[in-house]
C-alpha positions as CSV (number, residue, x, y, z in Angstrom):
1,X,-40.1,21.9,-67.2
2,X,-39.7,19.6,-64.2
3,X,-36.3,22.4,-63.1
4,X,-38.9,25.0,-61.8
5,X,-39.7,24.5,-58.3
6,X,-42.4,22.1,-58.1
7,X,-44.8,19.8,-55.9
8,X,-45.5,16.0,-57.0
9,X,-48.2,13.9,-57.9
10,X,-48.8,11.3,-55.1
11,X,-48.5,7.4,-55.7
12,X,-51.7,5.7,-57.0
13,X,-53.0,9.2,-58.4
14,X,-55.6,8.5,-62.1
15,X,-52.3,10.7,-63.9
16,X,-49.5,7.9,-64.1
17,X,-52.3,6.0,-65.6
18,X,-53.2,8.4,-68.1
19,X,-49.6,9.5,-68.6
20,X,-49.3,6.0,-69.9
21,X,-52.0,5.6,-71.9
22,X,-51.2,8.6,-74.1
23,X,-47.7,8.4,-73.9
24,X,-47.9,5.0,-75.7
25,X,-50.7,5.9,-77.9
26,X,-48.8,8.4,-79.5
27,X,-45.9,6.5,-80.6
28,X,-43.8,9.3,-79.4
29,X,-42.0,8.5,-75.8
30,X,-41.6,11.7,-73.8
31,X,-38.4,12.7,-73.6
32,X,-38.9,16.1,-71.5
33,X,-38.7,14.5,-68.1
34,X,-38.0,11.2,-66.7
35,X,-40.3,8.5,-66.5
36,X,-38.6,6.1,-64.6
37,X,-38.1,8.8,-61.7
38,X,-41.2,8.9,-59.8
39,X,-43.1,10.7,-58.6
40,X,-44.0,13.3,-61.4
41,X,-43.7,16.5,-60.9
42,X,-47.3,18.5,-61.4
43,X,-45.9,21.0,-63.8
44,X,-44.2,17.7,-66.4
45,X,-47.6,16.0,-66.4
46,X,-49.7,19.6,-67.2
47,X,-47.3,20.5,-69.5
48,X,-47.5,17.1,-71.6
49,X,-51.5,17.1,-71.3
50,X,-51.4,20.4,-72.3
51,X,-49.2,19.1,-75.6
52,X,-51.4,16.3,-76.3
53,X,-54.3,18.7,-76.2
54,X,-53.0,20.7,-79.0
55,X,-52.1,17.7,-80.6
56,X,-55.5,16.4,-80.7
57,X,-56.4,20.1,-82.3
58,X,-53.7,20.2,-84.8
59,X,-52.1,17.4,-86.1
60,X,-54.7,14.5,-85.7
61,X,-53.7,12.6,-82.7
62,X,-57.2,11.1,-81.8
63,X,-57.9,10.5,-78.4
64,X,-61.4,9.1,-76.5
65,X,-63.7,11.4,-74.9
66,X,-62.5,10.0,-71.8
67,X,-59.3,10.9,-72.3
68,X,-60.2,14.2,-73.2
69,X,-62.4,14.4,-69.7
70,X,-59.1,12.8,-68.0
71,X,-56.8,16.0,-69.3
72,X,-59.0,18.3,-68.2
73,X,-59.7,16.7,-65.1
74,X,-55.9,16.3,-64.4
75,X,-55.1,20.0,-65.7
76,X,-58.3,21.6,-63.6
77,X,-56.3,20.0,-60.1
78,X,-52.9,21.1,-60.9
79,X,-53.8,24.4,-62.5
80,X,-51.2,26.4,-61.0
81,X,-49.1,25.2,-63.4
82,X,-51.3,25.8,-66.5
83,X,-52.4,29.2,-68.2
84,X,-55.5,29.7,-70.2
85,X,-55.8,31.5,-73.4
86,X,-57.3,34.4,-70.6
87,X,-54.3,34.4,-68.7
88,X,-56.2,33.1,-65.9
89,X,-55.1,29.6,-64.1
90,X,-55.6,26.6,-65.2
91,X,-58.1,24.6,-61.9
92,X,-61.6,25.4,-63.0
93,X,-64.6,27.3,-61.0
94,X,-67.1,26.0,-58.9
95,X,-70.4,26.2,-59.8
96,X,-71.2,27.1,-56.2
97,X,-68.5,27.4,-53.8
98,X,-69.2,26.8,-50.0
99,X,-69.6,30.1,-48.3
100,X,-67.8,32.0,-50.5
101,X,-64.6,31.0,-49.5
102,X,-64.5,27.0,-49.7
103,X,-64.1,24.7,-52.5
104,X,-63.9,27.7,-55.1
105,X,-62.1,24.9,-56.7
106,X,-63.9,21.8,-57.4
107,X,-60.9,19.5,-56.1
108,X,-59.8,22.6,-53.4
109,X,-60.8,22.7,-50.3
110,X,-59.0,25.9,-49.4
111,X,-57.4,27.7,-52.9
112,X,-55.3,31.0,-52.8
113,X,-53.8,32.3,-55.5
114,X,-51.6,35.5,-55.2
115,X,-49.3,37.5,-57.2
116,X,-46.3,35.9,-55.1
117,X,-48.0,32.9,-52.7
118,X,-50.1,29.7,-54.3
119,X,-51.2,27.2,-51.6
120,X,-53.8,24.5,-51.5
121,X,-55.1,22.8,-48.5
122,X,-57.2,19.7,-48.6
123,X,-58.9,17.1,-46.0
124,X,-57.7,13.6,-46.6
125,X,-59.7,10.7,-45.8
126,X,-59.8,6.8,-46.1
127,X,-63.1,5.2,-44.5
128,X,-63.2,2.0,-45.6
129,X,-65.2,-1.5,-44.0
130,X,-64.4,-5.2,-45.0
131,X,-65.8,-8.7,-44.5
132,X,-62.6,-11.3,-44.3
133,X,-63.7,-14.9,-44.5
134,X,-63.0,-16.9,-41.0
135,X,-61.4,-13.2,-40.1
136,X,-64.2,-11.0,-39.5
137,X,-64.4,-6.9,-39.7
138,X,-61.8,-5.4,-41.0
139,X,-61.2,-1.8,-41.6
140,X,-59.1,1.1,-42.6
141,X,-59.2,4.5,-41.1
142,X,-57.3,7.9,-42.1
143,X,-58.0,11.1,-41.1
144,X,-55.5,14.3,-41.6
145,X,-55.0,16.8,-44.1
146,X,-52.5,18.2,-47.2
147,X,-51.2,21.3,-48.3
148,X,-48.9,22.3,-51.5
149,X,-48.1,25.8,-52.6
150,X,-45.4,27.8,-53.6
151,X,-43.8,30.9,-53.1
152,X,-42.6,34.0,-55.5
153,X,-42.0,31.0,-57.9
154,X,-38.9,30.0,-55.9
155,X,-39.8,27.4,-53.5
156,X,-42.5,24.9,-54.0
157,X,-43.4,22.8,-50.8
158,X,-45.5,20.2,-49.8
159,X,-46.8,18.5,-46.5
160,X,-49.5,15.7,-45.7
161,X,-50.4,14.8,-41.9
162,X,-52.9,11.9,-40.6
163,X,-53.9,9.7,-38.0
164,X,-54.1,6.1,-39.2
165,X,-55.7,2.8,-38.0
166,X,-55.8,-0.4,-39.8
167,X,-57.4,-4.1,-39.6
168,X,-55.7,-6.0,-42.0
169,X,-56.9,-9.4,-43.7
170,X,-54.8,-12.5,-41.9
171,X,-52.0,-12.7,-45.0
172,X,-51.2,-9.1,-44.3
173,X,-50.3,-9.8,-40.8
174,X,-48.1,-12.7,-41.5
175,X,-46.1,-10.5,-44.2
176,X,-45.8,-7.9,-40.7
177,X,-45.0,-10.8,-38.6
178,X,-42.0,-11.9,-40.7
179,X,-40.7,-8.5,-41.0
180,X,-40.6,-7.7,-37.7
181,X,-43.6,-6.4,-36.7
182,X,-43.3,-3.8,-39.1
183,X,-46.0,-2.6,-41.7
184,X,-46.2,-2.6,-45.4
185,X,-44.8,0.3,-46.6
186,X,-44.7,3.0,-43.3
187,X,-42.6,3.5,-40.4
188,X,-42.9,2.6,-36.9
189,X,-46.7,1.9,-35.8
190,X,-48.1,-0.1,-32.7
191,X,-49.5,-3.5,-33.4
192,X,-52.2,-5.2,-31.9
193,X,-52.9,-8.3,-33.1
194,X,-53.8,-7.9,-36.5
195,X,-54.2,-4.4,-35.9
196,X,-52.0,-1.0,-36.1
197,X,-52.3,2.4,-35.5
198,X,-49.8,4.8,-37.5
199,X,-48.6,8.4,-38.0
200,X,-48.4,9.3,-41.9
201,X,-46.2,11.9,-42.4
202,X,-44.9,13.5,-46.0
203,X,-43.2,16.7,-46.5
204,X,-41.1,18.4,-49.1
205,X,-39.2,21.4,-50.0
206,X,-38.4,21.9,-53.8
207,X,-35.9,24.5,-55.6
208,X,-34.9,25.9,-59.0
209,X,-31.1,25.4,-58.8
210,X,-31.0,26.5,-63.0
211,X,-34.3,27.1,-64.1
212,X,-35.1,24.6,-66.8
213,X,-32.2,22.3,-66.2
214,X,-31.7,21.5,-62.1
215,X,-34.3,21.3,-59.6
216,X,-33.6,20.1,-55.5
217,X,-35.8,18.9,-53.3
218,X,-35.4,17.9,-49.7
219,X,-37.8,16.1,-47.7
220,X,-39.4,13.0,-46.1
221,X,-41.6,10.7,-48.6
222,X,-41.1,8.0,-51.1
223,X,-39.1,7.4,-54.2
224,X,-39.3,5.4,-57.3
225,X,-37.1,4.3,-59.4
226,X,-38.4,2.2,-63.3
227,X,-41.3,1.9,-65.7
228,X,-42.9,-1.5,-64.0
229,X,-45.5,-2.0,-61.3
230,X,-42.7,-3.5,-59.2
231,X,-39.4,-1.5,-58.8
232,X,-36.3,-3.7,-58.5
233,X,-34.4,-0.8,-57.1
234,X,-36.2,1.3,-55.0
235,X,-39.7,1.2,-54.8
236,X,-42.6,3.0,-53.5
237,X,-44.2,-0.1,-51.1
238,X,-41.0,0.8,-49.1
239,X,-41.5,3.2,-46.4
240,X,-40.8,7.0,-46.4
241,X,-37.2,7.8,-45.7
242,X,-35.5,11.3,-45.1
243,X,-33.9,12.2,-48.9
244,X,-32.2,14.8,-50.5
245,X,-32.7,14.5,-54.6
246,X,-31.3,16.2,-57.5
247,X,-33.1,16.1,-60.8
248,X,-31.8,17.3,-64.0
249,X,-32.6,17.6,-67.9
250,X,-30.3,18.0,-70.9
251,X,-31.9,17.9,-74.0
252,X,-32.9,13.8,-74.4
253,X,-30.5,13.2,-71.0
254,X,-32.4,13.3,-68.2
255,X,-30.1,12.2,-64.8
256,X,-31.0,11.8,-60.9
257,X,-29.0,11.7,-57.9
258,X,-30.7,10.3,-54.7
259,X,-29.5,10.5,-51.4
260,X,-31.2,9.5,-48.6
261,X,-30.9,8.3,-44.4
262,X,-32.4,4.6,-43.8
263,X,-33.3,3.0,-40.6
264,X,-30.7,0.0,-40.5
265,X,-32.1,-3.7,-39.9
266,X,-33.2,-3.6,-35.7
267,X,-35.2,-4.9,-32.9
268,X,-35.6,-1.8,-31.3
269,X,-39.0,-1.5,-32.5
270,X,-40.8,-3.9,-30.7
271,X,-38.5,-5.0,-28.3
272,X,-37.7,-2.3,-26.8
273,X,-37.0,1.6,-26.2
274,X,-33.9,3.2,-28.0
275,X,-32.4,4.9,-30.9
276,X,-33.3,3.9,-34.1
277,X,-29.8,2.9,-35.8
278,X,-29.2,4.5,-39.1
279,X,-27.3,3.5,-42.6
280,X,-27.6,5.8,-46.3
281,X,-28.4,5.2,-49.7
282,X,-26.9,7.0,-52.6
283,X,-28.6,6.2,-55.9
284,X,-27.9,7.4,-59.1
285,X,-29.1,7.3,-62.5
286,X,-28.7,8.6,-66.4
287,X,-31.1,7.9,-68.8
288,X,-31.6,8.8,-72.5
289,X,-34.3,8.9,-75.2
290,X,-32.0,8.6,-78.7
291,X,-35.5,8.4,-80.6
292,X,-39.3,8.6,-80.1
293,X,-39.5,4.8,-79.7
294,X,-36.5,4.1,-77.2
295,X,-35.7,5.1,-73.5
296,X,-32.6,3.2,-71.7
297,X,-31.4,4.3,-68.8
298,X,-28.3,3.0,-66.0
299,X,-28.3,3.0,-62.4
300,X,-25.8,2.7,-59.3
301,X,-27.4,2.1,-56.0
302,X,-25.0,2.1,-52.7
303,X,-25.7,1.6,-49.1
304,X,-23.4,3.3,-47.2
305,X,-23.1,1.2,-43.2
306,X,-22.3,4.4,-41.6
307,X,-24.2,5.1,-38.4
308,X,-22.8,8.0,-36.7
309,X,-23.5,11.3,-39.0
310,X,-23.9,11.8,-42.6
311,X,-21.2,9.9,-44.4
312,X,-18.9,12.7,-46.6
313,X,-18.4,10.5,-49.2
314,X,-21.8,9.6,-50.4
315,X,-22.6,13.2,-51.2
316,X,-20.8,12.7,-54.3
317,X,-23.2,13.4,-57.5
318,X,-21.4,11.5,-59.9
319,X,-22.6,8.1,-61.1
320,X,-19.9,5.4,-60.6
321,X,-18.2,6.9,-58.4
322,X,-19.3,4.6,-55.2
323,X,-18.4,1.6,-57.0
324,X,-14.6,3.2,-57.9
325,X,-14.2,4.3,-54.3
326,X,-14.4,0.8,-53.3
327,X,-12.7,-0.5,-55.8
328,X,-9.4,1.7,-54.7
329,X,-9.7,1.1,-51.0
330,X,-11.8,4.7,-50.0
331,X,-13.9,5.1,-47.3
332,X,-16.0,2.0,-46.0
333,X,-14.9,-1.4,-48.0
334,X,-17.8,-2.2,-46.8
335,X,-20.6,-0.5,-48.7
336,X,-23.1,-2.3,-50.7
337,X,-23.0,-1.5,-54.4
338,X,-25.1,-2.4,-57.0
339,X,-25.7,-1.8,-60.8
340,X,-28.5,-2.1,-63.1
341,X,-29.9,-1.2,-66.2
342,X,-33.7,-0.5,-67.5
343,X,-35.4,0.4,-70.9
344,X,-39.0,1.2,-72.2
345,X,-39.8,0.5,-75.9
346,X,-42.6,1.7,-78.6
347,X,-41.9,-1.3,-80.5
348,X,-45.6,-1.1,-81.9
349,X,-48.7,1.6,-81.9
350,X,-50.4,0.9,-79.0
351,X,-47.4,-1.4,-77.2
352,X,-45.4,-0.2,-74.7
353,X,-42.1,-2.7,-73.5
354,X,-40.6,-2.1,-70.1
355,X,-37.5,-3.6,-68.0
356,X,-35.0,-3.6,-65.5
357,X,-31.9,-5.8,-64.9
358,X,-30.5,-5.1,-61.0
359,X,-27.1,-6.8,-60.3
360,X,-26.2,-6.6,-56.5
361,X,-23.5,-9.2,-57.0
362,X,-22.4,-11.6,-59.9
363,X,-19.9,-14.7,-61.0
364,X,-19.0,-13.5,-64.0
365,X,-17.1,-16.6,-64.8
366,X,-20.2,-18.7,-64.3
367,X,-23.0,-16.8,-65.3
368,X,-26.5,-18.1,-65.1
369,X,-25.4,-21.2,-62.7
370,X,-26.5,-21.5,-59.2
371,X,-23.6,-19.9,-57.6
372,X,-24.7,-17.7,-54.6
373,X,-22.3,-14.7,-55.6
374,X,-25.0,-14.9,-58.6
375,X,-27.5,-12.2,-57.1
376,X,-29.5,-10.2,-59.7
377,X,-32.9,-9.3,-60.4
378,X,-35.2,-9.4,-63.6
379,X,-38.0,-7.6,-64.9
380,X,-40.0,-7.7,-68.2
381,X,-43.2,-6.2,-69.2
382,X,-45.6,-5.3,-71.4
383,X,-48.7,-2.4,-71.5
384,X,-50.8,-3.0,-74.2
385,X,-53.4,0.1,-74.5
386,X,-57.1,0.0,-76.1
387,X,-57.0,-4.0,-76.1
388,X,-58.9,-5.4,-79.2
389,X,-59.8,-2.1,-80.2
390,X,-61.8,-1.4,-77.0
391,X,-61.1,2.0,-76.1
392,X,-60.0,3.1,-72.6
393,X,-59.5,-0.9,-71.9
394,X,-55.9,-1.2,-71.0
395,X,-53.8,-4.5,-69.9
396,X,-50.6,-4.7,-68.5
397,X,-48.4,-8.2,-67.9
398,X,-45.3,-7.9,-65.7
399,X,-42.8,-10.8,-64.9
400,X,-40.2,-10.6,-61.6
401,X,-37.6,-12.9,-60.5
402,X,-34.7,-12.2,-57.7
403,X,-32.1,-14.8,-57.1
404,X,-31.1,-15.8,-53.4
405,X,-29.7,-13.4,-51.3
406,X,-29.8,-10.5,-53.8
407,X,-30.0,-7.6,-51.4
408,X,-29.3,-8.9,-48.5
409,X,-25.5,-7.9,-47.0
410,X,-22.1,-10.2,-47.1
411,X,-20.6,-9.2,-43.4
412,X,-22.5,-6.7,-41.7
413,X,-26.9,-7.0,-42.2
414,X,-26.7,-2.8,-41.7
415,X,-25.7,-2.8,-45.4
416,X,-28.7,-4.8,-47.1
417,X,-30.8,-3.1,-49.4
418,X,-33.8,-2.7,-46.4
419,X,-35.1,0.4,-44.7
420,X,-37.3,-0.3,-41.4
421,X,-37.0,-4.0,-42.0
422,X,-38.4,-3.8,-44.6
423,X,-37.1,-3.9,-48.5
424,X,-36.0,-0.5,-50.3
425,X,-37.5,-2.7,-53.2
426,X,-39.3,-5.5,-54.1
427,X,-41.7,-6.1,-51.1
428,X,-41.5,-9.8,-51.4
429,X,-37.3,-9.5,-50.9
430,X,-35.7,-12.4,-52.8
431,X,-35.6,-16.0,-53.7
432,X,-39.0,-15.2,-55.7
433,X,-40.4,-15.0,-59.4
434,X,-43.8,-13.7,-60.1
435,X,-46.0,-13.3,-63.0
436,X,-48.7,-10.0,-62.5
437,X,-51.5,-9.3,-64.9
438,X,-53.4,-6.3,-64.7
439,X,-56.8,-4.7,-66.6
440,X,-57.8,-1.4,-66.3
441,X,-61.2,0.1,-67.8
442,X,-62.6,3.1,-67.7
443,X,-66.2,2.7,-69.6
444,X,-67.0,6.3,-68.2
445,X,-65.6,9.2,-67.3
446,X,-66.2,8.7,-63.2
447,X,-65.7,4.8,-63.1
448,X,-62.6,3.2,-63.2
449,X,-62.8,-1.1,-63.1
450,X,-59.6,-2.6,-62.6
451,X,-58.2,-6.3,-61.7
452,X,-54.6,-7.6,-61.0
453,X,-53.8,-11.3,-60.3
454,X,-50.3,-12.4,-59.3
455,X,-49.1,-16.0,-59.4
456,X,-45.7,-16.6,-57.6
457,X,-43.2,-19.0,-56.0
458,X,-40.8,-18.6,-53.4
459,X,-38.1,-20.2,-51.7
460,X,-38.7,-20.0,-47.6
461,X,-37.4,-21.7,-44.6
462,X,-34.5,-19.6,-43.4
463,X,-32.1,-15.9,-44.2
464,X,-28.9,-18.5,-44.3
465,X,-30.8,-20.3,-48.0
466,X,-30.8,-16.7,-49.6
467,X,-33.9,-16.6,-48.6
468,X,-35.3,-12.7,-46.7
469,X,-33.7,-9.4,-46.4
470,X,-32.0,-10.0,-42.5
471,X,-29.3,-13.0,-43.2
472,X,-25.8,-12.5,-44.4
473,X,-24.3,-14.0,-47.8
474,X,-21.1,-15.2,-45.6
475,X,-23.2,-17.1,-43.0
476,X,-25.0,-19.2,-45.9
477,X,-25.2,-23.0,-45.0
478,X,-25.8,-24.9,-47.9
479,X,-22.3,-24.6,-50.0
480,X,-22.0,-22.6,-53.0
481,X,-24.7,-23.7,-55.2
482,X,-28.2,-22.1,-54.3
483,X,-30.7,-22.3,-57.4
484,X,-34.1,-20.4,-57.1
485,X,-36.7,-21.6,-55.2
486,X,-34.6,-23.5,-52.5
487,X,-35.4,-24.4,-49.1
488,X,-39.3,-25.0,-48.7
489,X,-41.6,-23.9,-52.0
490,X,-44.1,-21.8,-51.5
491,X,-47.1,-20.8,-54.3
492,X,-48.9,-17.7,-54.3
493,X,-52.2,-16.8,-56.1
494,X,-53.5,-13.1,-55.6
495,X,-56.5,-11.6,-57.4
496,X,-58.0,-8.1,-56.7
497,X,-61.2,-6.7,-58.3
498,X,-62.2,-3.0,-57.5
499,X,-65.3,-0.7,-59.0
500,X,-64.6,3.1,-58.2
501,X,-66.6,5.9,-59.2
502,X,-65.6,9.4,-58.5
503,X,-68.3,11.8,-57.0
504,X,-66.4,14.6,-56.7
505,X,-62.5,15.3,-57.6
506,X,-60.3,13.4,-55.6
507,X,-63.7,12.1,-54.1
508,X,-63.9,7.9,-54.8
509,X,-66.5,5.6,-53.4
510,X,-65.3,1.9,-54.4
511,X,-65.8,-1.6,-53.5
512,X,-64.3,-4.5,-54.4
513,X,-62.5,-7.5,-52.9
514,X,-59.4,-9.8,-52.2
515,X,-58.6,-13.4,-52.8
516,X,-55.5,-15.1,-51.9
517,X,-54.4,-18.7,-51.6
518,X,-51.1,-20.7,-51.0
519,X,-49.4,-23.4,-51.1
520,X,-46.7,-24.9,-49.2
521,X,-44.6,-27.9,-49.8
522,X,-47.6,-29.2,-51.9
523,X,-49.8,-28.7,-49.2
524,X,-52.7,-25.9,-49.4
525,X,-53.6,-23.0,-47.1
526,X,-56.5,-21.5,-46.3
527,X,-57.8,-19.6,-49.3
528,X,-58.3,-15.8,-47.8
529,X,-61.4,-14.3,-48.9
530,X,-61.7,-10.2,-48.2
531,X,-64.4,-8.1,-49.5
532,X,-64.2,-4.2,-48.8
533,X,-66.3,-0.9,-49.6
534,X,-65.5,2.4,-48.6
535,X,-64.9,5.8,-49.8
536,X,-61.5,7.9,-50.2
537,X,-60.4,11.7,-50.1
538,X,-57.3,13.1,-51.8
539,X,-55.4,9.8,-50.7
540,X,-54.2,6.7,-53.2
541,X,-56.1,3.1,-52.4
542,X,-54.2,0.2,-50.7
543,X,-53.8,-3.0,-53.1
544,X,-52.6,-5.5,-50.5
545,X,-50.5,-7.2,-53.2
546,X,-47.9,-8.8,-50.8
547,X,-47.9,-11.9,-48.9
């Protein structure tokens, strides 16, 4: 049960792919813990391996040998949460641990295991080299190290720490340039050039408020919120924030409440030396599987413009209750509210249909039209699982849009949906529609192919067309009428190919490469060409899907 104290699965990690896959395989959506709420706790995923093993045993479900090497894999690396027939833990032996008190875990570099005290500390590394055409070398390069654990099975925590420098290809760097300075995804970090040099930082606390129904956890990491590779809410290519969440399970109800401090739209970090000003988010949302085919779920999302101490009323874990506040004159009138709504289907074996509908602001009275009070978001997608028959081939389509000036504020740019100038969700921000098409296959147990191309179109020019995350909605200068895509088009064409194989758990060498084009105004770019090899340790690959 994901109400025990827990730790999480990190972004990018082989499970949410295989959660997926069997998930939709089945027929039978899981309805024990929340899927759109990510990331997964370590004791959800174990538990649902653990019931698809027995599954496979007992009632027929037929899974691929790679699947079955996946389960154990994933059980063997969170095996504090798993119990063998022996009553020993679940992580397997090493054939021959390193001096007798390293890696007696395959994946662990450090594992101990005590009546009252768990804990598991591991090296992370990312060494990786590239080739960008007209660009030259570029490179990534993490060092630090992770721990998780818990204690007397009353407080699971977590913590990751590394040094980070990064030579990014030359689209990369224009994304940073137009966002202040500020990179994809993390907080503040020195450029130079095309450059940076970073802190990561990721911690957590989790509790059992009511074992098997309430869990708390307090910490500093990223959140994500929907079934998609995109989140139209809050998404994990934002950066980490400070967050306080409370997840809970009722039968088929599964609801979430999100509160978290933001760094508020600024030039402080890179023009000069000061305090960072600050805003907070309260998100919400309930969800419910009424069958095995059908998950739905609803959403409120609120920024809060207060910058001078936590604001009293966003602590408030009821669902709707920002939006009534406003409505009645309490506390700021100025707080951004928004509502959405998002579903997964099982509509047939093998087919798994996913979206989200986020509306920050609407004309109700002319739906669909240009109007600028018009700002929503759409997302449809599809997974399609063992394509043609071919097992462990997967494919995945996705398709985005956001209307001008969705997330961005009306009076006062410290209420926009953003967090280090950067979106809280969609990376790209707004006045954009995107198609993504992804394959993964796995032909082997260690080697994982997969490929994504995106094709999209944009509106640019400047934050008054609807266009970015800094300009206000009440400072727009083109009349009422903004239809997607105004202002100067821009077309996007992205493609990634990457080969990994892993050597050890956790332990990837890969290579692959990056192409990306675009157009603008009917006049072509330089096509960006970026090739890359390197290996990783206990840390999730960077795509580069963003332009």
């Amino acid at each position: 049960s994901a109400r025990a104290q827990n730790t999480y699965i990190n972004y990018g990690s082989e499970e949410y792919d295989l959660v997926v896959r069997l998930e939709t395989s089945s027929g039978y959506l899981i309805s024990e813990f929340n899927t759109a709420s990510k990331p997964y706790s370590r004791k959800d995923v174990v538990t649902f391996l653990s019931e698809v093993q027995r599954a496979s045993r007992t009632r027929g479900f037929v899974v691929s040998n790679v699947d079955v090497y996946n389960a154990d894999r994933a059980i063997s690396i969170s095996g504090e949460w798993y119990t063998n027939s022996s009553g020993m833990n679940g992580a397997v032996d090493s054939k021959r641990p390193v001096l007798k008190y390293f890696y007696k875990k395959p994946s662990d570099l450090l594992h101990v295991d005590q009546d009252d005290f768990f804990m598991v500390v591991n090296p992370v590394l990312y060494l990786q080299g590239g080739y960008e055409k007209d660009g030259g070398f570029r490179s990534i390069n993490t060092r630090g190290v992770e721990v998780r654990g818990r204690i007397a099975d009353r407080v699971g925590f977590y913590t990751m720490l590394a040094d980070n420098q990064e030579k990014v290809p030359a689209y990369i760097n224009d994304w940073a340039n137009r966002h202040r300075r500020q990179f994809p995804g993390e907080h503040y970090g020195v450029q130079n050039g095309n450059s940076y040099d970073f802190f990561l930082a990721r911690g957590y606390i989790d509790f059992a408020l009511w074992r098997d129904h309430i869990g708390l956890t307090f910490g500093y990491d990223r959140n994500q919120i929907g079934h998609g590779i995109r989140s139209l809410v809050l998404a994990n290519t934002a950066a980490p924030s400070t967050f306080l969440r409370l997840r809970s399970q009722w039968g088929k109800f599964s609801y979430e409440n999100l509160f978290t401090e933001l760094v508020a739209n600024n030039t402080v970090l890179f023009s000069s030396d000061g305090l960072l000003p600050r805003k907070y988010a309260a998100i919400h949302q309930l969800n419910y599987t009424p069958n095995h085919w059908l998950n739905v779920g609803i959403f409120e999302s609120t920024v809060l413009g207060k910058q001078t101490g936590v604001p009293v009323e966003m602590i408030v874990p009821v669902i709707g209750y920002q939006s009534l506040a406003k409505q009645m004159g309490i506390g700021n009138k100025t707080n951004n509210n928004a509502w959405g709504l998002q579903f997964k289907a099982l509509p047939a074996h093998g087919l798994q249909v996913y979206g989200q509908l986020y509306v920050d602001q609407a004309d109700w009275s002319a739906l669909g039209s240009a109007s600028w009070k018009n700002q929503y978001a759409a997302q449809l997608g599809l997974k399609y699982v063992n394509v043609a028959g071919v097992s462990n081939l997967d494919a995945q389509a996705e398709f985005n849009i956001i209307r001008p000036f969705t997330y961005a504020a009306q009076s006062d740019s410290i209420n926009s949906f953003t967090h280090y100038n950067q979106p809280l969700a969609h990376p790209m921000g707004n006045n954009y529609a995107e198609l993504i098409v992804q394959l993964r296959y796995q032909p082997a147990p260690k080697l994982n192919l997969t490929a994504r191309a995106i094709v999209s179109k944009r509106g640019a020019d400047s934050a008054q067309i609807g266009n970015g995350i800094y300009g206000l909605s009440s400072a727009r200068t083109g009349g009422d009428n903004y239809p997607m895509f105004n202002g100067i088009v821009e077309k996007g064409i992205f493609g990634n190919l990457n080969a990994a194989y892993e050597i050890k758990p956790n332990i990837y060498l890969e290579a692959g490469g990056n192409y990306f084009s675009k157009n603008t105004a009917g006049i072509s770019g330089d096509k960006n060409i970026f090739l890359y090899a390197g290996i990783r340790w206990n840390i999730s690959r960077r795509m580069y899907d963003l332009y």
